[in-house]
Structures are given as C-alpha cells and as structure tokens.
Legacy VTK file of the C-alpha trace (Angstrom):
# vtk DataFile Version 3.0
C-alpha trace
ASCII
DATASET POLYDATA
POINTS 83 float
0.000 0.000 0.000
1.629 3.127 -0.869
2.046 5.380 1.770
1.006 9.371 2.163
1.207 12.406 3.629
-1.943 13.744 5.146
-0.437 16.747 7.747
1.969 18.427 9.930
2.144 18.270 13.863
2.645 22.297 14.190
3.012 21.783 18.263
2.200 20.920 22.057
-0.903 21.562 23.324
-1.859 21.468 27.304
0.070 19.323 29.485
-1.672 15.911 28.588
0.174 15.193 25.538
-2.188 16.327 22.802
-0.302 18.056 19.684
-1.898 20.319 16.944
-1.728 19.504 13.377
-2.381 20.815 10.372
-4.337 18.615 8.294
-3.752 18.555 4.261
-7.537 17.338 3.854
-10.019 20.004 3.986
-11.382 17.648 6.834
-8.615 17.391 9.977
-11.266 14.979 11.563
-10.686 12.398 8.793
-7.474 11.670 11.096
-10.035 10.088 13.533
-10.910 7.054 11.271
-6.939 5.941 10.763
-6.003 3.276 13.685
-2.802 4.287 13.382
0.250 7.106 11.417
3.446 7.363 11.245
5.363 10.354 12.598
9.032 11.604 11.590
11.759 10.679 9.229
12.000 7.317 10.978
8.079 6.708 10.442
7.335 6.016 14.379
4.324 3.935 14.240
1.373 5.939 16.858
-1.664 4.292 17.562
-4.567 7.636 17.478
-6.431 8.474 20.730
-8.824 10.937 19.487
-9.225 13.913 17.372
-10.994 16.613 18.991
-11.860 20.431 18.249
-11.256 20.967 14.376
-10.391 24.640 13.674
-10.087 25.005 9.790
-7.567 22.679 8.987
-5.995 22.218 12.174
-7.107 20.380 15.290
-5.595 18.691 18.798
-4.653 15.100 18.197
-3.737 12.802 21.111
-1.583 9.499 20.136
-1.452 6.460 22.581
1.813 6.938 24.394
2.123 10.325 24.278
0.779 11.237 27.612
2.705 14.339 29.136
3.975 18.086 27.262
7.281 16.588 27.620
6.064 13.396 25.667
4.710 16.144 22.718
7.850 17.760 22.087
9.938 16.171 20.643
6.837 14.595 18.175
6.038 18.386 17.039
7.274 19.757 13.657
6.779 16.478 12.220
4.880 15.531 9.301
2.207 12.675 9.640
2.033 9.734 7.005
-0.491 7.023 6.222
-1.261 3.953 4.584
LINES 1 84
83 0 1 2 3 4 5 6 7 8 9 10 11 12 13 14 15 16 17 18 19 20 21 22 23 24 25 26 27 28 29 30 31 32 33 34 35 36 37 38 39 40 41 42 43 44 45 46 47 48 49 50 51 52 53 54 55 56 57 58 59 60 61 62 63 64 65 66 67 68 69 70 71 72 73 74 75 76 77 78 79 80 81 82
C-alpha cells in the first residue's frame, strides 16, 4: 500500500500530551478514522487516541503513548504519514 502524507504536527498543546496539526484534507477529523500514522523521518508507528476540536484545517490530536507536554515535544514539527 503506498504510503502518504496527510499533515503536519505544528506543536504541544496542554500538558496531557495532545499536539496540533495541520491537516492537508479540507477535513482534519478524517485523522479520527486511521487506527494508526506514522510520525518523523524514521516513520514512528502511533496508535490515534482521538481527534478533537477541528479549527479550519488544524485540530488537537492525542496518540497512545504520548501522555505528558514533555512526551509532545519532541513529536512536534513532524509531518504525519499514512497507509
């Protein structure tokens, strides 16, 4: 399956580990029916939490195992990819 890429984690938001993207569908909350992306140059493999509060094209996404700011970090400025 060839693989895409549908956004941009722009940064940290809060102190639970949620990140805000910038989606490259006119519909950020598409990202809610993936099981899983792929984050970074070395295509990390996240499992998605939930998608919640779509402004535009941009919206908080949480990804299993990303659970404190600190977590978030070092995940922003990274572009997401999917199957």
């Amino acid at each position: 399956m060839k693989e895409i890429e549908i956004g941009k984690i722009v940064t940290a938001v809060g102190i639970k580990g949620e990140v805000k993207f910038y989606s490259f569908s006119d519909d950020p909350m598409k990202l809610a029916e993936l099981e899983y992306i792929y984050i970074g140059k070395n295509k990390t493999k996240y499992d998605v939490e939930k998608v919640r509060s779509p402004k535009g094209n941009t919206a908080a996404l949480k990804l299993n195992g990303v659970d404190t700011r600190n977590d978030a970090e070092p995940v922003s400025y990274n572009h997401l990819r999917a199957h």
